[in-house]
C-alpha positions in Angstrom: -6.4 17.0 -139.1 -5.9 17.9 -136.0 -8.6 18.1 -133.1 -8.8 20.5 -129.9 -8.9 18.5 -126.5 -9.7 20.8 -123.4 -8.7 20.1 -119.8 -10.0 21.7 -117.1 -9.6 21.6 -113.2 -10.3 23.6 -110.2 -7.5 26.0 -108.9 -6.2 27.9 -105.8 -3.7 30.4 -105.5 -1.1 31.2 -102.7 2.0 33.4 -102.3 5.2 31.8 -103.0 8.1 31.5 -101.0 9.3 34.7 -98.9 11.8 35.9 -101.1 12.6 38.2 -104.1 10.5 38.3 -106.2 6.9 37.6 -104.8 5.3 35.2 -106.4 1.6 34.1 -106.6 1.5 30.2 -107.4 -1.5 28.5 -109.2 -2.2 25.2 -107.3 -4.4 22.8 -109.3 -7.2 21.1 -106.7 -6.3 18.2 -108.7 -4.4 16.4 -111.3 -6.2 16.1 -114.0 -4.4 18.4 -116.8 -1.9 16.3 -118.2 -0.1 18.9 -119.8 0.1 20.4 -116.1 1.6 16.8 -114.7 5.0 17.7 -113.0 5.0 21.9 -113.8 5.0 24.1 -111.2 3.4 27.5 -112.2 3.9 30.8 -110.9 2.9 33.9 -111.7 6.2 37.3 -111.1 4.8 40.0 -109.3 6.1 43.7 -109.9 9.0 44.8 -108.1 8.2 47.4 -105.7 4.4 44.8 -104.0 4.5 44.3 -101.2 3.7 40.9 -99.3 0.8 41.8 -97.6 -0.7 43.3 -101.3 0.6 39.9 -102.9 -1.7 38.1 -100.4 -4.7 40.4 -101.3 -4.0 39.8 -104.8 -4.3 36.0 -104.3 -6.9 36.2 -101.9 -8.9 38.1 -105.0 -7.8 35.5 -107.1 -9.0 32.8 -104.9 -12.4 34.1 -104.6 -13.0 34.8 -108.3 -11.4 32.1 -110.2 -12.7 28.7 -110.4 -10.8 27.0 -112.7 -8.0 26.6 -115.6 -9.0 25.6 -118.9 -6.4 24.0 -121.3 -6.7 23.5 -124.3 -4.0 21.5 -126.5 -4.6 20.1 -130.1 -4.1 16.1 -130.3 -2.7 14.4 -133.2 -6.0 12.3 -135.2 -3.7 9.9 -136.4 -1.9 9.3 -132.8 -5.2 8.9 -131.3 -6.3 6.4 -133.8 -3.4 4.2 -133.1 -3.7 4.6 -129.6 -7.4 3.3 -130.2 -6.6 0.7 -132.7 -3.8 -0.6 -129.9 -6.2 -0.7 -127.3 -9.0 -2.5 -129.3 -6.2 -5.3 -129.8 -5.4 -5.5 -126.3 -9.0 -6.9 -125.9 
């Protein structure tokens, strides 16, 4: 059976790189989603926004959103061994 595990952390946003297209970035405080460990995520704006309404946009986002939640299901029977493993280290 397999059993939710939910990760959260605190978030910022910010405009990408000046280029085509604008992007707005998400920008974990921390690293503390492991799923999250070594992806960059960013979110494609519509063609035709321009960078000053981009930076409104992430300023909005900034002041409304506190955090990601994910969540990812974990293998029972992984975690078990993982714990079995660990109790033998000791």
């Amino acid at each position: 059976m397999a059993a939710t595990k939910i990760e959260k952390a605190g978030v910022s946003f910010s405009i990408g790189k000046q280029g085509t297209p604008i992007t707005v970035e998400l920008r974990p405080n921390h690293d503390t989603i492991s799923a999250l460990r070594g992806v960059h995520v960013s979110f494609e704006l519509l063609n035709g926004i321009s960078p000053a309404q981009a930076k409104k946009l992430a300023d909005a986002l900034n002041e409304n959103v506190i955090g990601l939640l994910v969540t990812a299901a974990s293998d029972d029977k992984a975690e078990a061994a993982a714990a079995g493993e660990a109790a033998r280290k000791l």
